[in-house]
RODO-2510 file (C-alpha; in nm, 4 decimals, decimal comma):
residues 366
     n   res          X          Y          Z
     1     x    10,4155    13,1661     9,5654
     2     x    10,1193    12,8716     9,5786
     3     x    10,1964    12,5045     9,6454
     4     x    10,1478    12,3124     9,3750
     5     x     9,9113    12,1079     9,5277
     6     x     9,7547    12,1761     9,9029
     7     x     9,5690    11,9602    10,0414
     8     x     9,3956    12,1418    10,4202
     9     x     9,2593    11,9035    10,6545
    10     x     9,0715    11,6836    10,4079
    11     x     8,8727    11,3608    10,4476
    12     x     8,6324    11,1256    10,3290
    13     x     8,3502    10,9268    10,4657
    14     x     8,1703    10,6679    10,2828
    15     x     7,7614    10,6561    10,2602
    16     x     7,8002    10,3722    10,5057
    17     x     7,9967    10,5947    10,7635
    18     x     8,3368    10,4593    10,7516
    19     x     8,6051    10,7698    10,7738
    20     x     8,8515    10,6288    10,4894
    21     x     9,0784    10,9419    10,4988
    22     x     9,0491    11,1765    10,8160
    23     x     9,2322    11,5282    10,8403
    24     x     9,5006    11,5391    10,5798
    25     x     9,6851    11,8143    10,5389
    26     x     9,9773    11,8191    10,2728
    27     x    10,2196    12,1117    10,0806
    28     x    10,3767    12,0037     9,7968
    29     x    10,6179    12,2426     9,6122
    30     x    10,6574    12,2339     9,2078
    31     x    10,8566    11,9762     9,0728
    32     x    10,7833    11,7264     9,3896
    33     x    10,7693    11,3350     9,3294
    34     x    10,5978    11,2508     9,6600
    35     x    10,4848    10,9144     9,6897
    36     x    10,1429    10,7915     9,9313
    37     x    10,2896    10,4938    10,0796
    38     x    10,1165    10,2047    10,3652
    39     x     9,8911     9,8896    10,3833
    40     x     9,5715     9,8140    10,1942
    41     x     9,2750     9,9923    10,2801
    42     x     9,5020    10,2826    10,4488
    43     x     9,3341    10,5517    10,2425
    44     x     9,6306    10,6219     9,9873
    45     x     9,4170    10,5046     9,6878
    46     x     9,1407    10,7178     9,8263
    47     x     9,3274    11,0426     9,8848
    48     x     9,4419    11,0396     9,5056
    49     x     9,1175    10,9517     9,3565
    50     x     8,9804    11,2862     9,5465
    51     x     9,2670    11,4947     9,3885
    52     x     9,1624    11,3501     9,0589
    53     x     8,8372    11,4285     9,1220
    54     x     8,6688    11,0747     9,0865
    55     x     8,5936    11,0437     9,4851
    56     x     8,4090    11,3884     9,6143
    57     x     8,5573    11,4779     9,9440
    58     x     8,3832    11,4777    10,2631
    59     x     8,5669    11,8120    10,4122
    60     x     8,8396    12,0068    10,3685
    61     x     9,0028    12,1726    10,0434
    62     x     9,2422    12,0802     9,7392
    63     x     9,4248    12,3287     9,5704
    64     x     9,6063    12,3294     9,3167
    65     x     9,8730    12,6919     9,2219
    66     x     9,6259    12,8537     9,4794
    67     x     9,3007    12,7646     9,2999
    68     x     9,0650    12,5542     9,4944
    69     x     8,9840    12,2446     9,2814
    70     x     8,6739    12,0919     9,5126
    71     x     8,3740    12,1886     9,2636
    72     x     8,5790    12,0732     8,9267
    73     x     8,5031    11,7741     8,7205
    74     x     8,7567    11,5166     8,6845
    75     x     8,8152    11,6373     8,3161
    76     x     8,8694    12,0103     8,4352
    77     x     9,1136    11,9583     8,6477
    78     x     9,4832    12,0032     8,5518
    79     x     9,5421    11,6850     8,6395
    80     x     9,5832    11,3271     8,4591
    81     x     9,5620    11,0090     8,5858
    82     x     9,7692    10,6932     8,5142
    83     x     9,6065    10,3399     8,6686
    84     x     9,7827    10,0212     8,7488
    85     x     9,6067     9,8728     8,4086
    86     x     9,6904    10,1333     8,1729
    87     x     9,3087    10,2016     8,0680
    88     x     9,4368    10,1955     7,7148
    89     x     9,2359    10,1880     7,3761
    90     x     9,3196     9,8321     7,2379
    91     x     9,1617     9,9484     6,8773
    92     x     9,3687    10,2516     6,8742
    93     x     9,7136    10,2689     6,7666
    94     x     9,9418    10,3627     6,9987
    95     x     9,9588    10,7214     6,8303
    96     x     9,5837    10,7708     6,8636
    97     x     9,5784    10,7121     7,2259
    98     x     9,8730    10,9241     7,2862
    99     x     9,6295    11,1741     7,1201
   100     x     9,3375    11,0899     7,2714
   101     x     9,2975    11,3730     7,5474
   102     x     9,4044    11,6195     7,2594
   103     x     9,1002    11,5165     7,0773
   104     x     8,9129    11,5716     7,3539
   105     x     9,0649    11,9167     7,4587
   106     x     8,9611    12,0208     7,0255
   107     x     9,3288    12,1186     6,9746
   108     x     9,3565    12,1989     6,5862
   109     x     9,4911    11,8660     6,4342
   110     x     9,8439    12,0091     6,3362
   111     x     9,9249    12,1251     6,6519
   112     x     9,7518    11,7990     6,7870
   113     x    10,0329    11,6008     6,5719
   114     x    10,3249    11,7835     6,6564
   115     x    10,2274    11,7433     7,0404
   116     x    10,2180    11,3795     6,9759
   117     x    10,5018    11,3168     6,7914
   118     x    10,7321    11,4987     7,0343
   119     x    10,6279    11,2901     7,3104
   120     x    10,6186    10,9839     7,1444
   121     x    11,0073    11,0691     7,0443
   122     x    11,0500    11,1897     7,4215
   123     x    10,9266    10,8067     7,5631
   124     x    11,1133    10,6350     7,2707
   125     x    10,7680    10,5181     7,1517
   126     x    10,8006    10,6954     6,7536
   127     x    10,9066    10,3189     6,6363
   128     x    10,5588    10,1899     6,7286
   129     x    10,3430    10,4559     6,6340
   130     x    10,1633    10,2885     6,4360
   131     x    10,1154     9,9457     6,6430
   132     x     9,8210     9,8431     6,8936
   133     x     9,8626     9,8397     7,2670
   134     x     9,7689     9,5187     7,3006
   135     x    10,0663     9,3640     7,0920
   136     x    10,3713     9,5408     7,2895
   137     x    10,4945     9,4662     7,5800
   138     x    10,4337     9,5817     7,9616
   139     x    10,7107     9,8266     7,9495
   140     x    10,5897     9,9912     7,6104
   141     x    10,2480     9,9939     7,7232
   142     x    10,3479    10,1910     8,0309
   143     x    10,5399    10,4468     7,8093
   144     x    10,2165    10,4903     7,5920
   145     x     9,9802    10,5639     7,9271
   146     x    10,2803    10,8088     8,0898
   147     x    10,3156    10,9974     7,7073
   148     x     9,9536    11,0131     7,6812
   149     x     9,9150    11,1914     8,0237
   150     x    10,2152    11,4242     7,9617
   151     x    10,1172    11,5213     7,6413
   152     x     9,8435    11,7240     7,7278
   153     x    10,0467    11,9372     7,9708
   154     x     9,8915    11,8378     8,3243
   155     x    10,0260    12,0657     8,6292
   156     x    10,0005    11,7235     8,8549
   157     x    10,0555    11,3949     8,7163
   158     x     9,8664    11,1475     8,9461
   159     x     9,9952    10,7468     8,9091
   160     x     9,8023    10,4434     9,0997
   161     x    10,0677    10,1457     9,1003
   162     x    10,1335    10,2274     8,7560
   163     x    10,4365     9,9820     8,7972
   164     x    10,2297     9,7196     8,9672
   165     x    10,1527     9,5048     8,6498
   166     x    10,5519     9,4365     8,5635
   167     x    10,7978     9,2176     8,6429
   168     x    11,0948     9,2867     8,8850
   169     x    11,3412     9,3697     8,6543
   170     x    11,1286     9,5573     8,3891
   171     x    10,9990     9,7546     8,7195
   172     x    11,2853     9,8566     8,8217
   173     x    11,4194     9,9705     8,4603
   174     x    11,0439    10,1226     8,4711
   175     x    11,1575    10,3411     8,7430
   176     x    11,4930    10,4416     8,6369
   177     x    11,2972    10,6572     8,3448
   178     x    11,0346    10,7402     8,5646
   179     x    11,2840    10,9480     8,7423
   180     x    11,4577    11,0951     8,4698
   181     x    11,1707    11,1825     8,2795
   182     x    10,9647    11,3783     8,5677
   183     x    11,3016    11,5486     8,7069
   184     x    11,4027    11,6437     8,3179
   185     x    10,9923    11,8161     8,2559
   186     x    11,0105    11,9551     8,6086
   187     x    10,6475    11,8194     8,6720
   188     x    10,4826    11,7554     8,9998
   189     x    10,4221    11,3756     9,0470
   190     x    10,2381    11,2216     9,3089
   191     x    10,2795    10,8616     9,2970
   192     x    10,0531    10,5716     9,4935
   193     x    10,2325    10,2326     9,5899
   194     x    10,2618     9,9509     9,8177
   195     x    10,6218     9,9251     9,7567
   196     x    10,8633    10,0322    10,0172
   197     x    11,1469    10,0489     9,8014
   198     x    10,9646    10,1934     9,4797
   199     x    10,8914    10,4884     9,7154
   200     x    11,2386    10,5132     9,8979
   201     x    11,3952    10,4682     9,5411
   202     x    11,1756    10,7575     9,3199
   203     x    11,0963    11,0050     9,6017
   204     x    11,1753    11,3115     9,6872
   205     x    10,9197    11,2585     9,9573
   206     x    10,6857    10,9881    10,1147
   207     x    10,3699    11,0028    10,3255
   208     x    10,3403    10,7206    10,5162
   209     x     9,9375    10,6388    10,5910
   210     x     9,7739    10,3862    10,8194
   211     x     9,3670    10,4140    10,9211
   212     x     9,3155    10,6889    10,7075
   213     x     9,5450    10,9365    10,9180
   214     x     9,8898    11,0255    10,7945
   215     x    10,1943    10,8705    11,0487
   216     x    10,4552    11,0321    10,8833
   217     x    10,5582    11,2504    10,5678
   218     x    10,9414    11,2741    10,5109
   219     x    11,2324    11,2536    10,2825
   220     x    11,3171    10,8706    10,2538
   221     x    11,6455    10,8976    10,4312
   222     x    11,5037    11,0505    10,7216
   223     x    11,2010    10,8078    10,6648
   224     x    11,4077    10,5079    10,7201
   225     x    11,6627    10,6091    11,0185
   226     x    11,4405    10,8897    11,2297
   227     x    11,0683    10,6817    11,2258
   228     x    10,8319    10,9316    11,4449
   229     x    10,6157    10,6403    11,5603
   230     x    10,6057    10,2333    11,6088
   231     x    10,3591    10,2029    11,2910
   232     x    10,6743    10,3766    11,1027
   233     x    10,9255    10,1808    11,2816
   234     x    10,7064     9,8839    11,1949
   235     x    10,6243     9,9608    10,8909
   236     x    10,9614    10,0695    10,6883
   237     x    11,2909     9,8763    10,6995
   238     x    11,4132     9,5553    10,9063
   239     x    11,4036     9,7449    11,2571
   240     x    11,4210     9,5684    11,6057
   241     x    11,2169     9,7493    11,8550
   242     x    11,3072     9,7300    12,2059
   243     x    11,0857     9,8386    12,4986
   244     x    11,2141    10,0379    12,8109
   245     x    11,1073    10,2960    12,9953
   246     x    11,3491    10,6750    12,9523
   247     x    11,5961    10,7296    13,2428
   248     x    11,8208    11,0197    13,1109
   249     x    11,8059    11,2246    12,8335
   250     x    12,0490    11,5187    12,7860
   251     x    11,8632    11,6630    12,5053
   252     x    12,1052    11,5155    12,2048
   253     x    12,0859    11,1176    12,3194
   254     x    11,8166    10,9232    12,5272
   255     x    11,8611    10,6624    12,7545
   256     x    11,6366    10,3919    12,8418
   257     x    11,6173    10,0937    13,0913
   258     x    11,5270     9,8139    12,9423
   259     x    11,5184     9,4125    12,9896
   260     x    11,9010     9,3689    12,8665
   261     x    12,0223     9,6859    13,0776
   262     x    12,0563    10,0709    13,0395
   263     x    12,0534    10,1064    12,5955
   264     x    12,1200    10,4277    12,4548
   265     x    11,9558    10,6203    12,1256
   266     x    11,9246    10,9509    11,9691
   267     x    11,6879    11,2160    12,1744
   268     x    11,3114    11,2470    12,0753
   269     x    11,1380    11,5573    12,2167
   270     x    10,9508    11,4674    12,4516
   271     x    11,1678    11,2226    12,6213
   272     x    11,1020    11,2729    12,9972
   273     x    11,2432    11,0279    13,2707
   274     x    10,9746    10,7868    13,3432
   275     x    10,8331    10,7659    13,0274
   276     x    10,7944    10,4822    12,7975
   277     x    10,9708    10,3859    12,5287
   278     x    11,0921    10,1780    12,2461
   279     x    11,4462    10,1857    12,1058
   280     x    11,4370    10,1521    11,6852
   281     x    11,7373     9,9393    11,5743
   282     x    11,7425     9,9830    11,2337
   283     x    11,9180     9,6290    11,0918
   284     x    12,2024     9,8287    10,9031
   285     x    12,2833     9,9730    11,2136
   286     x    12,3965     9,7018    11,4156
   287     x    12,7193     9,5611    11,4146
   288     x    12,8172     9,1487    11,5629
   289     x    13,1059     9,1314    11,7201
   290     x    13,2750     8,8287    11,9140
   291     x    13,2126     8,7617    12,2637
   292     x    13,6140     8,7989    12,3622
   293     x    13,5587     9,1573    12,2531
   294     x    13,7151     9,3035    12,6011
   295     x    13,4403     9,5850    12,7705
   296     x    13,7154     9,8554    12,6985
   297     x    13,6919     9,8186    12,3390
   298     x    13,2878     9,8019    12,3318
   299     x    13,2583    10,1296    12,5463
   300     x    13,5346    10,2906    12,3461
   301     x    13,3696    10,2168    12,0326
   302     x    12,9809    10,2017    12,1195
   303     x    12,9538    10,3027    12,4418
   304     x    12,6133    10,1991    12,6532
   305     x    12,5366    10,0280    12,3392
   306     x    12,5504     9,6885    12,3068
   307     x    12,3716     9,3566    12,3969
   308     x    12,5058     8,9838    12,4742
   309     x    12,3494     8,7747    12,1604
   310     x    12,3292     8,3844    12,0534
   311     x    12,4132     8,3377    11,6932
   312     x    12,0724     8,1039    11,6052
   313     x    12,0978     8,1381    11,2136
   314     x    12,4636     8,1808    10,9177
   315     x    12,3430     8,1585    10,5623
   316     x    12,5812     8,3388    10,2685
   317     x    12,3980     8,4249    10,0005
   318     x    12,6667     8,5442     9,7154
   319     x    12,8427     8,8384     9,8678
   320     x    12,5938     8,9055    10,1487
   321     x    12,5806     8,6911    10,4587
   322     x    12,2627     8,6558    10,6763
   323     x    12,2440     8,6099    11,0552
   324     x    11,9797     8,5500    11,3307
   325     x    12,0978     8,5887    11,6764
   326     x    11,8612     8,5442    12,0165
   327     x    11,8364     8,8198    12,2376
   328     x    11,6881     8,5900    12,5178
   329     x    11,3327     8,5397    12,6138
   330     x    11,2272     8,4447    12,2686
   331     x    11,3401     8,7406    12,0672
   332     x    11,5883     8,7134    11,7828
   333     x    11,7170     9,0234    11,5844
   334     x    11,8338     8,9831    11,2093
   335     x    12,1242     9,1208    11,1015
   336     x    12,3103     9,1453    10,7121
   337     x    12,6703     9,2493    10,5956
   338     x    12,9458     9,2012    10,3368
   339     x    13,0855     8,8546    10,3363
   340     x    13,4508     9,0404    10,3792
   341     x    13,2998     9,1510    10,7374
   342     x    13,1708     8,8397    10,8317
   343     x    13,2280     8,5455    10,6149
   344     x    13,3762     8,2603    10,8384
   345     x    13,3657     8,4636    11,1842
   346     x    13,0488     8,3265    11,3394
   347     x    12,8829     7,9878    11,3287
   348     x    12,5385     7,8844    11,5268
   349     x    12,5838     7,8507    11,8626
   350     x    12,8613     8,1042    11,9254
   351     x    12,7842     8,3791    12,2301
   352     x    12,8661     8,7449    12,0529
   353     x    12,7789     9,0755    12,1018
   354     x    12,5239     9,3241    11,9094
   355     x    12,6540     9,6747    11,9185
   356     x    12,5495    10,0394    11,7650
   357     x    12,6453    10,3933    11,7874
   358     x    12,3934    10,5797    11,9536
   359     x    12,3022    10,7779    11,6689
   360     x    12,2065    10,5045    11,5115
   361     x    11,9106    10,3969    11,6863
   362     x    11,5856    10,6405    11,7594
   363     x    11,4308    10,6302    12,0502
   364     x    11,0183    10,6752    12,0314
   365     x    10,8345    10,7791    12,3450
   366     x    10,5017    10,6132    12,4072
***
């Protein structure tokens, strides 16, 4: 059975010779919500516009259910587009631009209406049919640029920061439907943002870009605990990042030497004594415990895991209570938990301990 969409070793350079996407290669499966996630200018924005059909590409092919898409127009492509400003009709009603790509398509007016009306039921929009864009609110307008790109049946459904123009707590109600809606029509969504948890949160899974070149694609979960490489590790989550070079590695855990003594993380292939490395400390990973914690206890429980720590930094903030605690030589490490775990246990100045199981750290060669 085809992908959905293939993309095989694609890129795109500019007139003026800049390489804004280089060699991407990406399977996606029907159904899919996978999200192009990373910094401005990374390509993301790029890569989607070429799937769209609004950028040509430089090399490579897109496919979409095994039918190379390179030579189609924009408006031949069974795809539809939703940008961060809604590119809505402000003297239509909100019925006619649901319509619009109907009209364009020629579908016979009856069957035009009866398209239209079930989505506008579907996105909870049939109340304001008859209203302009322009007077409704963020969240409506949204609605009205997702139901008219549904409506006309698209096998991808491509969105630029479509959530980019709302507030926090309409975006994340935004998202909520977003969700339900493309899991309950079982369409393939490909989804552009800046927003690490918008990504982690809709998913099912993210491609992480930096200089045009994909770092990473992967489930969120596995995203955020296994990063493959420092941008990654960088990049997504609160992570401390801890140079060493490996000493052992047994195939299942690595260990490195490092400047606060032998650390231990999960194995990377490629983990040969000698090389260098960085141990990824994701911050929900790390425990503080007090320094009378006796050495039998910390092996017991953590093993060749743990680190002598200053607490710099105590702030509660509602049920959650922040910490900053110096590792020496300049570097601190943030760490946050439940106020039952640590309310009242630690105040600045005390000498403590950071500790982690091993599985909970990665360990990235080079």
């Amino acid at each position: 059975m085809a992908y959905d969409l293939q993309l095989s070793h694609v890129g795109k350079v500019f007139d003026n010779g800049t390489a804004a996407v280089i060699d991407f290669n990406l399977d996606v499966n029907k159904g899919e919500f996978i999200a192009f996630l990373g910094p401005s200018g990374c390509g993301k924005t790029t890569t989607l516009r070429m799937i769209a059909g609004f950028e040509n590409i430089s090399s490579g092919d897109i496919s979409i259910r095994g039918k190379t898409i390179n030579h189609l127009l924009p408006e031949q492509r069974p795809t539809s587009m939703i940008f961060q400003n809604y590119a809505l009709f402000p003297h239509m009603t909100v019925r006619d631009n649901v319509g619009f790509g109907l009209d364009v398509k020629g579908m016979a007016p009856a069957e035009r209406d009866a398209k239209v009306s079930r989505m506008l039921e579907t996105l909870g929009l049939t109340d304001v049919a008859g209203q302009r864009p322009d007077r409704l609110s963020g969240g409506q307008r949204q609605r009205i640029a997702l139901a008219r790109s549904l409506v006309v049946e698209p096998d991808i459904l491509l969105l630029d920061e479509p959530l980019g123009a709302l507030d926090a707590n309409l975006r994340k109600s935004i998202q909520n439907e977003l969700k339900l809606l493309q899991r309950s029509l079982g369409i393939t969504f490909v989804f552009v943002t800046h927003a690490q948890s918008e990504a982690l949160a809709l998913s099912d899974r993210i491609v992480v870009m930096n200089q045009g070149k994909i770092e990473q694609i992967s489930p969120p979960y596995e995203l955020y605990t296994r990063p493959k490489s420092l941008f990654v590790a960088q990049f997504i989550g609160r992570n401390t990042l801890i140079p060493g070079t490996v000493r052992a590695s047994d195939g299942n855990s690595v260990t490195i030497d490092t400047p606060y003594g032998m650390l231990m993380g999960s194995a990377q292939a490629g983990a040969s004594s000698g090389s260098k490395a960085n141990l990824i400390l994701p911050a929900e990973s790390i425990d503080l415990l007090p320094a009378n914690t006796s050495k039998a206890e910390l092996t017991k429980n953590y093993g060749n895991c743990t680190i002598s720590v200053t607490v710099q930094r105590i702030q509660k903030i509602g049920h959650i209570v922040q910490m900053d605690v110096s590792l020496g030589e300049g570097r601190s490490v943030g760490l946050e938990g439940h106020a039952d775990k640590y309310g009242g246990r630690f105040v600045a100045g005390d000498t403590a301990f950071i500790a982690w199981k091993k599985d909970g750290a990665t360990v990235i060669v080079g």
